[in-house]
Backbone as a chain_set.jsonl record, in Angstrom:
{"seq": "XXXXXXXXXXXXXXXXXXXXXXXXXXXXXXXXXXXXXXXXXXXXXXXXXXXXXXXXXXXXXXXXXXXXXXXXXXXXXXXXXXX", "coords": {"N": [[19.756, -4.35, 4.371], [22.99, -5.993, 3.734], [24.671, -6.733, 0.903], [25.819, -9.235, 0.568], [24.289, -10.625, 2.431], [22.098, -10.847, 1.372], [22.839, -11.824, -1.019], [23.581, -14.71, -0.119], [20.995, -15.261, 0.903], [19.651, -15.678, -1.15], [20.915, -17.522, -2.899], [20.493, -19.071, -0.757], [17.827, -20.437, -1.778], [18.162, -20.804, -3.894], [19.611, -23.387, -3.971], [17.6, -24.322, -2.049], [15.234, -25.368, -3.991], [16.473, -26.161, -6.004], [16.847, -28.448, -4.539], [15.052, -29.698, -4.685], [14.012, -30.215, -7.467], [15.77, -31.736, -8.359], [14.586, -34.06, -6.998], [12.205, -34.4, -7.801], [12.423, -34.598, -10.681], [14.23, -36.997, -10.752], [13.145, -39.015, -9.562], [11.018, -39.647, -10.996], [9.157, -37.949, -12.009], [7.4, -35.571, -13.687], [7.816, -31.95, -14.494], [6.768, -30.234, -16.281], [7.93, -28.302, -16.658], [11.092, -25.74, -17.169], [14.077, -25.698, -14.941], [14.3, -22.982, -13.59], [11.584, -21.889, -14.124], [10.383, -23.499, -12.592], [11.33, -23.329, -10.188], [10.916, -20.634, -9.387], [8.027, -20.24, -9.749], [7.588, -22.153, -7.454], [8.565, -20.381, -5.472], [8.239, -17.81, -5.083], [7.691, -16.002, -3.748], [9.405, -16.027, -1.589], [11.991, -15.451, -3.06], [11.176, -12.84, -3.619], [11.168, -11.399, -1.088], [14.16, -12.496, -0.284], [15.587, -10.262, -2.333], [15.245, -8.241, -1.699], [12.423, -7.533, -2.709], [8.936, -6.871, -3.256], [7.554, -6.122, -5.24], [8.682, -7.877, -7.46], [7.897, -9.67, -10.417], [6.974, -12.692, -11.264], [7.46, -13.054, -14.035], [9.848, -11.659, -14.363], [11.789, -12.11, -12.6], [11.869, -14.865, -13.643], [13.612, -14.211, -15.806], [15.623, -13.161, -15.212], [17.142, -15.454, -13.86], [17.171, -16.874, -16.233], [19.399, -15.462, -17.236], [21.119, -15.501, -15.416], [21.979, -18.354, -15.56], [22.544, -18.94, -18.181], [25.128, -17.187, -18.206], [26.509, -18.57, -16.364], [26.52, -21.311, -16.992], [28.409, -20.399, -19.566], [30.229, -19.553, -18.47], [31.205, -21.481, -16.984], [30.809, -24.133, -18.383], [31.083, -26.865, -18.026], [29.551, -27.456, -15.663], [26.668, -28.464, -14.126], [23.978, -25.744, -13.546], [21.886, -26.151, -12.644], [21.383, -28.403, -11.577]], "CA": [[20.426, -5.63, 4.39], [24.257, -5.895, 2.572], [24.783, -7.85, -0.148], [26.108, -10.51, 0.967], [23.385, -11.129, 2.987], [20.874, -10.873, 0.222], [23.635, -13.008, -2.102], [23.233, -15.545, 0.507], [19.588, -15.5, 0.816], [19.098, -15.4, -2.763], [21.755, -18.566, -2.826], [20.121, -20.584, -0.415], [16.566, -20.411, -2.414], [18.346, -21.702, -5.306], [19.358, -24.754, -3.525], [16.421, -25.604, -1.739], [14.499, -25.689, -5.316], [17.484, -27.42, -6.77], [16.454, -29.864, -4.296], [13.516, -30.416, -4.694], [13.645, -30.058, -8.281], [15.932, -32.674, -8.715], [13.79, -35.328, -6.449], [11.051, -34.776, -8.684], [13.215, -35.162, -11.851], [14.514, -38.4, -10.381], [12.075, -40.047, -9.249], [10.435, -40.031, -12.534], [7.932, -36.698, -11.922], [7.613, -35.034, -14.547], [7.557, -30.576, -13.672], [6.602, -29.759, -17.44], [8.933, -26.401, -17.017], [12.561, -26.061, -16.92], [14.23, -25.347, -13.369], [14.288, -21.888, -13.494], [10.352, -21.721, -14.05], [9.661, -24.299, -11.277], [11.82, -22.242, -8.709], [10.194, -19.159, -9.581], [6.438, -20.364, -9.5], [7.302, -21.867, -6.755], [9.329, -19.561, -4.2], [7.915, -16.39, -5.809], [7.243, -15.017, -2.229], [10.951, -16.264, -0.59], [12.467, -15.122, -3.664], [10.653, -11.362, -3.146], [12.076, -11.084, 0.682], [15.758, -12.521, -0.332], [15.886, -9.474, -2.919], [13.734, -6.781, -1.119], [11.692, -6.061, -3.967], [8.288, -7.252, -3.311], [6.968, -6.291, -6.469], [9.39, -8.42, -8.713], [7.031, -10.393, -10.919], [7.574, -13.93, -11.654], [8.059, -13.171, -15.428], [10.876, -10.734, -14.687], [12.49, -13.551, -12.1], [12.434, -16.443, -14.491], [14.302, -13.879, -16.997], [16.907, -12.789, -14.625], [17.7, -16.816, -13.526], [17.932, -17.362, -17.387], [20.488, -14.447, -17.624], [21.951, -16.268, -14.446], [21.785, -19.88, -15.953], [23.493, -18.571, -19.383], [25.875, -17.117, -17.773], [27.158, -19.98, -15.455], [26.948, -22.475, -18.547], [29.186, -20.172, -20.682], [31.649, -19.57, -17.491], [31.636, -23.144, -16.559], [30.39, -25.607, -19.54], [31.366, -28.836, -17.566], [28.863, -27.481, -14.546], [25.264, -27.811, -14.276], [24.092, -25.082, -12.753], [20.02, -26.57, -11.882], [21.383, -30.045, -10.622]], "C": [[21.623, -5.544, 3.442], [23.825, -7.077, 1.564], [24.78, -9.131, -0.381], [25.099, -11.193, 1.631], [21.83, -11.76, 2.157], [21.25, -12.071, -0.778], [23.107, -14.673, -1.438], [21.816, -16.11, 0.889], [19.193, -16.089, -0.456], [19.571, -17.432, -3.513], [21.26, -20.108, -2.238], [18.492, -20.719, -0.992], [16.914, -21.162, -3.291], [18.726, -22.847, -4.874], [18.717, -25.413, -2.685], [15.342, -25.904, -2.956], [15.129, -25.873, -6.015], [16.816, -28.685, -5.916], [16.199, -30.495, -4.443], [13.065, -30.67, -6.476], [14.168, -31.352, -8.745], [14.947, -33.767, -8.132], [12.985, -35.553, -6.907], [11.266, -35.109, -9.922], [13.49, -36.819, -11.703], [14.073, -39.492, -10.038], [10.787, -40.063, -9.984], [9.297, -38.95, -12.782], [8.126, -36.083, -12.969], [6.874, -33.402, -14.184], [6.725, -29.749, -15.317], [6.929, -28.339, -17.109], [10.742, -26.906, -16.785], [12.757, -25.385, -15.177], [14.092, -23.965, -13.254], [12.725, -21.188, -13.55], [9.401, -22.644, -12.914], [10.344, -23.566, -9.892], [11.168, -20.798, -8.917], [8.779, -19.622, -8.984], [6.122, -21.313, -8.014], [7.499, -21.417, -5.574], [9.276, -18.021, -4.475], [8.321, -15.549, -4.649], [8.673, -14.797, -1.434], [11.789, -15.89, -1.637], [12.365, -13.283, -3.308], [11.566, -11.02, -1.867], [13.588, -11.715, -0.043], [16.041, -11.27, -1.151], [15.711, -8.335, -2.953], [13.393, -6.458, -1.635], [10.316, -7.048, -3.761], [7.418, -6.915, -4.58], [7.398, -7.006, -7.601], [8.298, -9.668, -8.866], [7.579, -11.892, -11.283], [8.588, -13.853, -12.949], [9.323, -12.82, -15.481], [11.7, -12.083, -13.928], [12.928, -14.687, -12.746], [13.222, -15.337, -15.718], [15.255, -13.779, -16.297], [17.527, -14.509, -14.152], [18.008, -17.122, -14.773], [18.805, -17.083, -17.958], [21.496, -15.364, -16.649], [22.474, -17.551, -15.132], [22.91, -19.9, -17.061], [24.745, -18.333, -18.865], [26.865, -18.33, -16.767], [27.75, -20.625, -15.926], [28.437, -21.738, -19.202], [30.265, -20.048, -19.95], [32.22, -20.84, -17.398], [30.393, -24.272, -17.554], [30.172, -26.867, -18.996], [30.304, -28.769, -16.399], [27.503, -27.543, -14.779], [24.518, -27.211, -13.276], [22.643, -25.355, -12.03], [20.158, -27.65, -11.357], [22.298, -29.981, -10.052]], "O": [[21.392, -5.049, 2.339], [22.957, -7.95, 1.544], [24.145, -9.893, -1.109], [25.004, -12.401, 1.419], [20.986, -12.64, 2.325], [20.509, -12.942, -1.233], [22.477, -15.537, -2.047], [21.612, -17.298, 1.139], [18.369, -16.997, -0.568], [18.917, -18.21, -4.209], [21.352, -21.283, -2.592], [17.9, -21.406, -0.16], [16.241, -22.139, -3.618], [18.083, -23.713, -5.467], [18.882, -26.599, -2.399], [14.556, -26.821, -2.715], [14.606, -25.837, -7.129], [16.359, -29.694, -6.454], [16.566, -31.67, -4.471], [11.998, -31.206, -6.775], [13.445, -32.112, -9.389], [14.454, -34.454, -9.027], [12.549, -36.7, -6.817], [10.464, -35.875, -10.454], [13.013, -37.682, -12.442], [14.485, -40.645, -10.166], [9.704, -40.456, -9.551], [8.549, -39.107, -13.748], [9.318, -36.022, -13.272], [5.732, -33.347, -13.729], [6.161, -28.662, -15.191], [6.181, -27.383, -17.317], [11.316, -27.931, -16.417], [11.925, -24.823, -14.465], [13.363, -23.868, -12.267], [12.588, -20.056, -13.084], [8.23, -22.531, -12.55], [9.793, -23.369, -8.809], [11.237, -20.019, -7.966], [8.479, -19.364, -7.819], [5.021, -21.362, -7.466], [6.846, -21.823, -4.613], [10.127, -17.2, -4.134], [9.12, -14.612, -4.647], [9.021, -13.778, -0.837], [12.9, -15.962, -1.112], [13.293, -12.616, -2.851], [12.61, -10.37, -1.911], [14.17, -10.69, -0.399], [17.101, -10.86, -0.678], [15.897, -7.507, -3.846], [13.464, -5.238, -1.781], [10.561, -8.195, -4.135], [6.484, -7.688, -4.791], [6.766, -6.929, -8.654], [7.901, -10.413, -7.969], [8.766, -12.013, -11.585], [9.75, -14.236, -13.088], [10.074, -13.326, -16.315], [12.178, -12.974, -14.631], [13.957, -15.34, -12.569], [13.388, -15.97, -16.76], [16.152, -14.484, -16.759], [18.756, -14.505, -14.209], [19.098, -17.685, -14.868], [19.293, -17.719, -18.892], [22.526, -15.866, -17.099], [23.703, -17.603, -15.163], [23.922, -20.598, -17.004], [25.571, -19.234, -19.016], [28.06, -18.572, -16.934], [28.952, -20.854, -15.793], [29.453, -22.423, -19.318], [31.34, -20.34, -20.475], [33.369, -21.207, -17.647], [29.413, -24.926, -17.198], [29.359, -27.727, -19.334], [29.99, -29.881, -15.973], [27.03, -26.749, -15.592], [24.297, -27.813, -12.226], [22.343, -24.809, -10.968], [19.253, -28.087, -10.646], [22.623, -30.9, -9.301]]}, "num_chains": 1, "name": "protein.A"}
């Protein structure tokens, strides 16, 4: 699979558990994790297939989205990159 294809996979995971992450934020739910530990725990499996690595562990996933997350913030400050 190219890159792009994987980028794009990988892309649309993060905004269907933005979605959903916000609707539960908003409507007063409380996820007791930050977004990056509620999209992990729970798209572990659709995360695995967008990246072809079926062995990538959650733990390692929620580190690489917080490398992602950091990064974003420090590019773009005014953006938030989980809502």
């Amino acid at each position: 699979m190219s890159c792009s294809v994987i980028l794009d996979n990988v892309r649309s995971e993060i905004e269907d558990a933005n979605t959903v992450y916000a609707m539960v934020v908003d409507s007063g739910g409380v996820t007791n994790t930050d977004f990056a530990g509620y999209a992990v725990h729970v798209a572990l499996n659709r995360f695995q297939q967008a990246l072809e690595n079926p062995s990538l562990s959650a733990e390692r996933l929620e580190s690489l989205m917080r490398k992602v997350a950091r990064k974003y913030n420090s590019d773009q400050p005014d953006a938030r990159w989980s809502r």
